[in-house]
N, CA, C and O atoms as a DFTB+ gen file, in Angstrom:
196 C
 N C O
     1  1       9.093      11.861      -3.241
     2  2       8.198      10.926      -2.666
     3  2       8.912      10.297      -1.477
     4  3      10.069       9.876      -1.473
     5  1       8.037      10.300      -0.462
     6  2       8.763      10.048       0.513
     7  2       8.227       8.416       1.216
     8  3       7.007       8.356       1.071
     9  1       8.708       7.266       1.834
    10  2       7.977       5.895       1.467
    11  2       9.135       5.332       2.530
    12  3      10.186       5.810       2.957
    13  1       8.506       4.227       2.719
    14  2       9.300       3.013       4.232
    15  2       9.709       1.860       3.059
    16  3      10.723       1.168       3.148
    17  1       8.563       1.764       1.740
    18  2       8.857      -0.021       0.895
    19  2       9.610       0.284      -0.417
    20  3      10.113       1.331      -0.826
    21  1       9.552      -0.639      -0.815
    22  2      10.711      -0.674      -2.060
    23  2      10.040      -0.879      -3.420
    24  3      10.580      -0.804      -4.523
    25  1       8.247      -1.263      -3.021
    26  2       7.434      -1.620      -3.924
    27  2       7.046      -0.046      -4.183
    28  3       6.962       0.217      -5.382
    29  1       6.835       0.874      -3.439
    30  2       6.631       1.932      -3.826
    31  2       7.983       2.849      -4.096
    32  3       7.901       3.909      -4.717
    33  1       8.983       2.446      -3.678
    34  2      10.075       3.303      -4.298
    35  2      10.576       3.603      -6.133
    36  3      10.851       4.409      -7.022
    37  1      10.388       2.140      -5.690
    38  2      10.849       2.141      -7.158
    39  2       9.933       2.742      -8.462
    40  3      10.432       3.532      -9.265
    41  1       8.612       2.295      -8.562
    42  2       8.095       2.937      -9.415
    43  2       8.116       4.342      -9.762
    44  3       8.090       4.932     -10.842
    45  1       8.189       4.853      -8.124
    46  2       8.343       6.368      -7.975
    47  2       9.751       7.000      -8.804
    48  3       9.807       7.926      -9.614
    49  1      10.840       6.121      -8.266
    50  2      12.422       6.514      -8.998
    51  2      11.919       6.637     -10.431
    52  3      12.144       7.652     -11.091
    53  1      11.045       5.307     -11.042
    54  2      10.898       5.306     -12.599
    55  2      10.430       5.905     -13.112
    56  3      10.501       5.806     -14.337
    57  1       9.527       7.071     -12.416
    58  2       8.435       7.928     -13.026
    59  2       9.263       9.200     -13.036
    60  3       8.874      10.320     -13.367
    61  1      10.655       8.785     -12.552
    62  2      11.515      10.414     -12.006
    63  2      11.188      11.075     -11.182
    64  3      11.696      12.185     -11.018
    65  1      10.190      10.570     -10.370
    66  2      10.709      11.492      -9.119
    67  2      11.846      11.473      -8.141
    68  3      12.674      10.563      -8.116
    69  1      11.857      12.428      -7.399
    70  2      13.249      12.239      -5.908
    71  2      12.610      11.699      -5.413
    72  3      11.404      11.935      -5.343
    73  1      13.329      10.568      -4.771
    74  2      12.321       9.373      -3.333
    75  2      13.926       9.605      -2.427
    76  3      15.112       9.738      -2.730
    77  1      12.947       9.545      -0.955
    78  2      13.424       9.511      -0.018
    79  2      12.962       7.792       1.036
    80  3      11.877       7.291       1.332
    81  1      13.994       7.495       1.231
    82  2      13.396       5.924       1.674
    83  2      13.592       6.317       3.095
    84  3      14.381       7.220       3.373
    85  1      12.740       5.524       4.245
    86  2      12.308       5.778       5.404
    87  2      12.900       4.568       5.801
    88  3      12.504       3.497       5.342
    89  1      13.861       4.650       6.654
    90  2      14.087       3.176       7.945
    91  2      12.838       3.087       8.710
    92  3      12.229       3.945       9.350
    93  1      12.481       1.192       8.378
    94  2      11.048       0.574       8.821
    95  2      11.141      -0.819       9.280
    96  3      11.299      -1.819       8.580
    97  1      10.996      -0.727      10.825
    98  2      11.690      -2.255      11.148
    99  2      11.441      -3.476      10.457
   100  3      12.106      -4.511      10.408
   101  1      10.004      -3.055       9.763
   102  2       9.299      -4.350       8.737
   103  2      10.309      -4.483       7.291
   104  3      10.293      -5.528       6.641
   105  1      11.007      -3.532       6.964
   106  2      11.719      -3.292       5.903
   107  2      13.184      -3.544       5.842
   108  3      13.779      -3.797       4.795
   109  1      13.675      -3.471       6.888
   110  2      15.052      -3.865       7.534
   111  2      16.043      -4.061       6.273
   112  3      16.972      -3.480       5.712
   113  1      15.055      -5.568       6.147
   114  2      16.213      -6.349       5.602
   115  2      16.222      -5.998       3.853
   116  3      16.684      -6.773       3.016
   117  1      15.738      -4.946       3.612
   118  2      15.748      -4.439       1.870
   119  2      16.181      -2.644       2.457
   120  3      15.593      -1.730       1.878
   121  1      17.034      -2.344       3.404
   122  2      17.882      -1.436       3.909
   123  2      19.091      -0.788       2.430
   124  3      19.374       0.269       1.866
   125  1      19.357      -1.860       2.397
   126  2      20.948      -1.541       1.576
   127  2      20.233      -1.164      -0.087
   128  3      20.560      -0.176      -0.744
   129  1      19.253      -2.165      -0.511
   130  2      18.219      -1.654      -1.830
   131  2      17.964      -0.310      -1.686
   132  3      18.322       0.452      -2.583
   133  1      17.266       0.212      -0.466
   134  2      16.790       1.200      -0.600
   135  2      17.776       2.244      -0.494
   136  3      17.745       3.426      -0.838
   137  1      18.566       1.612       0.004
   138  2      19.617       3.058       0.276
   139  2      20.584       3.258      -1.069
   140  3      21.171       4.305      -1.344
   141  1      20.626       1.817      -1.977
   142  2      20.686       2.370      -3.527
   143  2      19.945       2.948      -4.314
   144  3      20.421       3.699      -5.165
   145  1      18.480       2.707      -4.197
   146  2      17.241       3.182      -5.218
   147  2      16.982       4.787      -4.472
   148  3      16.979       5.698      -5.300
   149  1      16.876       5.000      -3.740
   150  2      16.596       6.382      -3.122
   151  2      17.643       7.355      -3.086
   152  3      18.763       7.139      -2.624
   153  1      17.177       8.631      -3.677
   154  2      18.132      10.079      -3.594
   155  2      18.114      10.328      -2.090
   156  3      18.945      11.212      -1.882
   157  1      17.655      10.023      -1.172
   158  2      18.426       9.731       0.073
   159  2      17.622       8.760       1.225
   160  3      16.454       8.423       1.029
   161  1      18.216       8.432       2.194
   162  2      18.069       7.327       3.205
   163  2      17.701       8.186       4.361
   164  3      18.423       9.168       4.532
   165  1      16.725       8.004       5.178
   166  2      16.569       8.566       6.455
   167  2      15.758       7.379       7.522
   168  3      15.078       6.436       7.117
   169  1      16.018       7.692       8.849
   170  2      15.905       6.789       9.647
   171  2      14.609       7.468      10.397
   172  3      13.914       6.611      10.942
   173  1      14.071       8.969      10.565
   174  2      13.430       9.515      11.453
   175  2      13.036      10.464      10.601
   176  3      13.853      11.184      10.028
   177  1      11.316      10.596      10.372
   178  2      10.936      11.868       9.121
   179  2      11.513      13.269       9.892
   180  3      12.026      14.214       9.293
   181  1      11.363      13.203      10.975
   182  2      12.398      14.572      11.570
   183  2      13.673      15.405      10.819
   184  3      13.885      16.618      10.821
   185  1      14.397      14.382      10.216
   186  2      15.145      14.479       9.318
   187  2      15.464      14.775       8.280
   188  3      16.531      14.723       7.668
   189  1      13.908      15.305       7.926
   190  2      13.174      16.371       6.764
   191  2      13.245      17.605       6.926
   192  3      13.337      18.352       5.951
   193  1      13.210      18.167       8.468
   194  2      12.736      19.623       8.684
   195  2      13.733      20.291       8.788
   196  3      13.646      21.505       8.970
């Protein structure tokens, strides 16, 4: 699952899926959360392909 918030990360982590967290200037400041709760951190979905 791929997501910018932390409200949708997490449930996603809990259900077991892989989440990928998206750098989102609105999100900034829950950066370091997400980059613990998510099997990985990306700044640009480009960064998928």
């Amino acid at each position: 699952m791929v997501d910018d918030s932390m409200g949708a990360l997490k449930p996603a982590k809990e259900a077991g899926m892989t989440t990928v967290g998206v750098y989102d200037g609105f999100s900034r400041d829950n950066e370091s959360a997400m980059r613990a709760l998510a099997d990985r951190y990306i700044y640009n979905l480009k960064e998928l392909l």
